[in-house]
Every structure is written in C-alpha cells, then in structure tokens.
C-alpha positions as CSV (number, residue, x, y, z in Angstrom):
1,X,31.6,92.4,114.5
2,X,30.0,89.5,112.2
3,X,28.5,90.9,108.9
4,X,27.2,89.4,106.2
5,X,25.4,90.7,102.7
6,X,25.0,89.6,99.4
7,X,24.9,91.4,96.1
8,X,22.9,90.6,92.6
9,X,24.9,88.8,89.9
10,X,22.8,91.6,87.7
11,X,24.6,94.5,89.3
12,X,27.8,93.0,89.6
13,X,27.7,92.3,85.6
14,X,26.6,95.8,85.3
15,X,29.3,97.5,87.0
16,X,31.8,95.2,85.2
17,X,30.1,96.0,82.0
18,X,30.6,99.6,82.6
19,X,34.3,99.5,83.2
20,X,35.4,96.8,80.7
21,X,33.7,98.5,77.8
22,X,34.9,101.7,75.4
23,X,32.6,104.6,76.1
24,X,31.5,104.6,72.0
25,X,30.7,100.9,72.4
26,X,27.1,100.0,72.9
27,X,28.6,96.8,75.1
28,X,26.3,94.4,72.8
29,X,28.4,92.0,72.5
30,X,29.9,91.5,75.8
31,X,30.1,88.0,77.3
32,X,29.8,87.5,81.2
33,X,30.3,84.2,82.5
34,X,31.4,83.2,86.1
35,X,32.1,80.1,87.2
36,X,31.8,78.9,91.2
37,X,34.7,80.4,93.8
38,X,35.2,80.8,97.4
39,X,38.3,82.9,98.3
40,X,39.2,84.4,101.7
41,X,41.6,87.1,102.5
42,X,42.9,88.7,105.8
43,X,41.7,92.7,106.0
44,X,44.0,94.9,108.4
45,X,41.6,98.2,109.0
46,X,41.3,101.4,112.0
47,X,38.4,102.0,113.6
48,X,36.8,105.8,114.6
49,X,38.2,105.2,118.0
50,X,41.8,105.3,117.3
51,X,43.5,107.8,119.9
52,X,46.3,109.2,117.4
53,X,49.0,107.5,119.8
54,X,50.6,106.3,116.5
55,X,51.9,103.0,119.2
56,X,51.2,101.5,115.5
57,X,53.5,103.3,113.7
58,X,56.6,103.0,116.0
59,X,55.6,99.1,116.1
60,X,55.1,97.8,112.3
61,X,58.5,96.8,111.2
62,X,57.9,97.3,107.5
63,X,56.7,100.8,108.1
64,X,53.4,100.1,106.8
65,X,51.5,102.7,108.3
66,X,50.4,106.4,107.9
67,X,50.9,108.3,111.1
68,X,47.8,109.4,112.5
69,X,47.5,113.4,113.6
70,X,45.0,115.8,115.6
71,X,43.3,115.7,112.5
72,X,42.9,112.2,110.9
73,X,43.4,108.4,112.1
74,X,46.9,106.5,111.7
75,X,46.3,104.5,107.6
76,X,47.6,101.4,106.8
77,X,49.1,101.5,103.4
78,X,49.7,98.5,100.5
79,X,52.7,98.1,102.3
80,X,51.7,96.1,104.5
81,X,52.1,92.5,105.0
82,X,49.6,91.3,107.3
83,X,52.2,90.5,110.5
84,X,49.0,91.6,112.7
85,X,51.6,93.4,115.1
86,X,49.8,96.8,114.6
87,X,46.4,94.6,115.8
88,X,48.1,93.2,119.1
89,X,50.0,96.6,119.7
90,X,46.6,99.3,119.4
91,X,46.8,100.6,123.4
92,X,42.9,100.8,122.8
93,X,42.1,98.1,120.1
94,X,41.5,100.3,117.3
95,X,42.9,98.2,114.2
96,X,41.3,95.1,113.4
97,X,41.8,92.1,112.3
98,X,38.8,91.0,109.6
99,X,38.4,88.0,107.9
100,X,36.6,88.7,104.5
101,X,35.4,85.7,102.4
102,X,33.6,86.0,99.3
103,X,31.4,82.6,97.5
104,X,29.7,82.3,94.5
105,X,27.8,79.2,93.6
106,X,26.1,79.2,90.5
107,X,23.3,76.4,91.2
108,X,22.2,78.8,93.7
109,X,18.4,80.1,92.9
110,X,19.4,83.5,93.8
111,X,22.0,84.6,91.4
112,X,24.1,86.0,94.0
113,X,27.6,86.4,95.4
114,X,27.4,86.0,98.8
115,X,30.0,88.2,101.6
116,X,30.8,87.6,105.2
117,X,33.3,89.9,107.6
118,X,34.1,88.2,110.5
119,X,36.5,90.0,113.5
120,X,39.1,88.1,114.2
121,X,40.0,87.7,118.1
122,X,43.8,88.1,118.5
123,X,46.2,88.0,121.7
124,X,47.3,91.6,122.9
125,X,50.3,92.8,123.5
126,X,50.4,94.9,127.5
127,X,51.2,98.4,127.4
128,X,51.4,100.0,130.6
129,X,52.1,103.5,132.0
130,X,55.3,103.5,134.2
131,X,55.5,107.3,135.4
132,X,53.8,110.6,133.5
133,X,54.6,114.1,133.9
134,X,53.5,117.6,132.8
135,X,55.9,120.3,132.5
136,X,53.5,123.4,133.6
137,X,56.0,126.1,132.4
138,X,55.6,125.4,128.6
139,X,52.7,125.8,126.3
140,X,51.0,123.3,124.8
141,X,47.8,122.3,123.1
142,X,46.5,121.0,126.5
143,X,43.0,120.8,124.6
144,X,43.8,118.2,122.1
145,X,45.2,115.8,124.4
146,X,42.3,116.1,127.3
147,X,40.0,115.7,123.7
148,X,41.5,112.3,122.6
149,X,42.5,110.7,126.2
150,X,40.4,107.4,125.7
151,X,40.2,107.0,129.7
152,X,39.4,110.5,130.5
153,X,43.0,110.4,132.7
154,X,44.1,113.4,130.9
155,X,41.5,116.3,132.3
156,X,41.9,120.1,132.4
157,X,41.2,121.8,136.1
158,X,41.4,125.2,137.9
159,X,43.4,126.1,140.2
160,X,40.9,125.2,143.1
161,X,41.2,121.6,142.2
162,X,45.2,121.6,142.5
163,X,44.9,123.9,145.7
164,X,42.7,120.8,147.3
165,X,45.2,117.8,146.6
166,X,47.9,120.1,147.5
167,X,49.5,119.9,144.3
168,X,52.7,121.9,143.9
169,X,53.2,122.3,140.0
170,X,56.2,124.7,139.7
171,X,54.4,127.5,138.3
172,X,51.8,130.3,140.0
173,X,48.4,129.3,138.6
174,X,45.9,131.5,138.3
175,X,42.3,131.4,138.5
176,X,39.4,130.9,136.3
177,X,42.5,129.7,134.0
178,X,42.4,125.7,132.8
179,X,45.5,123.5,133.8
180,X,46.2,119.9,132.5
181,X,46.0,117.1,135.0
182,X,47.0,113.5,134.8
183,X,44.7,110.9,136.8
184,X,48.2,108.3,137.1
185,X,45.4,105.8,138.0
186,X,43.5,105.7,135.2
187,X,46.2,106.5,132.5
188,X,47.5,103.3,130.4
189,X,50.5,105.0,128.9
190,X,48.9,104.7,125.3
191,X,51.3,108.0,124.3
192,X,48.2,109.9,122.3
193,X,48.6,112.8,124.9
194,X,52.6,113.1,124.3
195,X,52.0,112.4,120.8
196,X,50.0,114.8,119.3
197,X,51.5,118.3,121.6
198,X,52.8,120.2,119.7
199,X,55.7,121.0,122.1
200,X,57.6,117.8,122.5
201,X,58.6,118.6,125.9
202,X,55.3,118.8,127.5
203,X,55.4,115.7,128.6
204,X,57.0,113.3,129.6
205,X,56.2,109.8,129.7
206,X,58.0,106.0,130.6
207,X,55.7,103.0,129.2
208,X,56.2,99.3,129.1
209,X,55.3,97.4,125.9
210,X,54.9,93.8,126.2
211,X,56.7,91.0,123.8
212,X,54.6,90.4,120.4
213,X,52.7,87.5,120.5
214,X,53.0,84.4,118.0
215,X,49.9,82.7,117.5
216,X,51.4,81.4,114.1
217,X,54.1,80.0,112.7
218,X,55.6,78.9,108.7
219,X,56.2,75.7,107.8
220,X,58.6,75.1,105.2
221,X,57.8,71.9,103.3
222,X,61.8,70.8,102.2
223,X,61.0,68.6,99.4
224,X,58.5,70.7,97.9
225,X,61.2,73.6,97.7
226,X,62.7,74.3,94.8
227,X,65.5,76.8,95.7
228,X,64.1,80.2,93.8
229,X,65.1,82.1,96.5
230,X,62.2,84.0,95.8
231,X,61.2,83.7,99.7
232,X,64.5,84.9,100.5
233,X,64.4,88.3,98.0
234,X,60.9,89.2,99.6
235,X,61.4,88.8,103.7
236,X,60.9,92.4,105.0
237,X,63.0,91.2,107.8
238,X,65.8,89.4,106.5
239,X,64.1,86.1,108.3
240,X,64.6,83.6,105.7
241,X,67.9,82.5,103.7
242,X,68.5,79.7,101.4
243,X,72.0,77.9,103.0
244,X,73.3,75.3,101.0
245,X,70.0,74.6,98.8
246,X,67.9,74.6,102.5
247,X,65.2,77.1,103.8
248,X,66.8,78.3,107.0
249,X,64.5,80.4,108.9
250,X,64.9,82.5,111.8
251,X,62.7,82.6,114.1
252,X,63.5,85.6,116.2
253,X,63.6,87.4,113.0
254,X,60.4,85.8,111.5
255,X,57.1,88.3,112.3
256,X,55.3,85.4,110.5
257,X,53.6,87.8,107.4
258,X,52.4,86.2,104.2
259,X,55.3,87.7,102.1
260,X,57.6,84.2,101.2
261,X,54.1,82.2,101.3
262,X,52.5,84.2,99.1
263,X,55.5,84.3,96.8
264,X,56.7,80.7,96.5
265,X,55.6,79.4,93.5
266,X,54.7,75.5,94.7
267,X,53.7,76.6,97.8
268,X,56.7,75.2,99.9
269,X,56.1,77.7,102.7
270,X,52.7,77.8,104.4
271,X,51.5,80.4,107.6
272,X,49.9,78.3,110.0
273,X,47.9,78.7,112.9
274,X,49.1,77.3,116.7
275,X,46.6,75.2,118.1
C-alpha cells in the first residue's frame, strides 16, 4: 500500500484556529506562521483481516497490545515501542508496518502540506501447525472458529462426510447435526480457532514459532555519551546498562525499539538498519 494526499494550508490553519482559540474570542488576532519541515515516523496499525489469534499479544514483550475477541480486532496501545515483533509474528500479516512522512515547503505554489504512507516490507517470523485436535464431547462455539479460520481449514460437516473418511471421533454423531473438522493440510497453526472457544479444552493445538528476526541493530556512539543513564531507566527489557561510565548492551536482550534512542539527549544511541 503506497498512499499519498495533500491537504490545504487554509484548512489546516482553520482547524488550528478552531482549537487554539477561546470560544468568546472572535480569533482576530491570531497569527499563523509555518516555516518548512519534513519529519517521518514509523506507524504500527491492524488491518480488517486480523483472525483474533491474539499470536500478537503472547509475542510483544512490553505488552503493548489489546487482545483481540470474537467481537473486535487485537489494538495496539501508546505502549508500544515500535520493536516490529507484533509485524513479523501476525500468522496472517495483519499488522503493518507504515512509514508516514509529512513535508511542508513554503515556496511551493500550492500552499500545501504534502503526506505519503508507504508499507514497509519486513522479514516474517514461521509459524507452523505441529498436530491439532478437536475434543467432540464438549461444547463449543464451533461457529466462530469455522467463521474466522483465514484458510478455511476449520469447516463444519455432517455426519456423512466423517462416515466417508472413516473418521472415528469418540462420540455418536447424529445427522442433519454440524460437527467441526480440521483440514491438518491446510491449517497453519495461527491459534484463532483455540483462541476465541469459549471452552478452553476444545482444542488442542502444538505450533512452532520461529526466532524473531533482526533486520536492525543500535549503535552506541561512546564519545558522544554522556552517562545520564537515561537509556538505561527506559529499556523495556533491561538491555542496556551503564558499567563503569560505558553503554554495555545486550544483545540477546536488545528487541532493537526506539526507547534509549529516542531518549538520549545527544543522540549517542542510533537504530539502524542492516544492509
């Protein structure tokens, strides 16, 4: 997804007119001046197709994340800290990764601010189904899970069809009633079915999640530092510590965020991307 659009200087001081102003002020008098810019930020967003699985939620290590139910998508809250795990970890690449830039140039004819979303492609993590199982003898919401199975793996059948592949599911079925049935084939073990019953032992399920991919890494510039510790109070993961007046940083620890770069003062700590 590439989108770009640009919006009138006029509106924009119109809208900022409206909420910098007292409502018994006529706004006469107010000044709006804005000088060139460019910035860029990193936005973290679900899409529509997110499955519920909530593989999100279980992954982000600073518990960033809203946990989706039948009714609503998983939400990524201001906690987060843009380590891009959630991104790599989505079974069914619902969260993206969007660059958002903003310019402004004022010797431009058109008086505008100009806005371009960009995705950004990312390495994914592999989740994979190891074994699946339905326990037939319990109740469940068999509906919900068939509903939000993104491969159609999870289907519900009658009896005929289990009668055909000679399918012994411990319990007498009967007809014209609907049964749950797992296509092991075409299931990739994203959880949502397991997830959202609302008996937790309906089903059982063994998955394989893949190691997190780095495709970044912080450079600490040593002289530049000036021993705040301020990168050290904000790790969400207890990555960084200041030994003996030196940035010591640990790797295994490190899920490469923008926390200490964002907080260090002289900009001793930079997140940069691997070649």
């Amino acid at each position: 997804m590439n989108v770009s659009f640009i919006k009138q200087m006029k509106n924009l001081e119109r809208e900022v007119l409206l909420k910098s102003v007292e409502l018994d002020d006529d706004g006469d008098d107010f000044q709006f001046e804005l000088d060139n810019f460019s910035a860029e930020e990193e936005i973290i967003a679900v899409a529509p197709r997110c499955v519920r699985c909530n593989t999100c939620v279980g992954e982000c290590p600073v518990n960033a994340i809203e946990p989706a139910n039948i009714f609503r998508m998983a939400k990524i809250t201001d906690k987060c800290v843009k380590c891009e795990i959630c991104v790599q970890s989505c079974p069914v690449s619902a969260i993206k990764l969007i660059s958002n830039s903003v310019i402004y140039n004022d010797e431009d004819e058109r008086d505008v601010i100009e806005y371009d979303l960009a995705n950004i492609r990312y390495p994914h993590r592999v989740v994979r189904m190891n074994s699946i199982s339905i326990d037939y003898s319990v109740d469940n919401n068999w509906d919900d899970c068939a509903t939000l199975c993104p491969t159609n793996a999870f289907t519900l059948e009658f009896k005929e069809f289990f009668e055909n592949r000679d399918m012994d599911v411990g319990i007498e079925l009967i007809e014209d009633e609907l049964y749950p049935y797992i296509n092991e084939n075409m299931c990739i073990g994203c959880g949502a079915c397991k997830e959202i019953s609302l008996n937790n032992f309906a089903i059982e399920l063994d998955r394989y999640i893949g190691p997190i991919h780095h495709s970044r890494f912080i450079d600490v510039n040593y002289d530049s530092c000036v021993n705040c510790f301020l990168c050290e109070e904000n790790c969400p993961t207890g990555a960084i510590e200041l030994v003996d007046g030196e940035v010591v940083l640990d790797n295994d620890k490190c899920i490469r965020c923008v926390q200490c770069t964002n907080h260090c003062p002289v900009g001793a700590l930079k997140r940069i991307d691997m070649k």
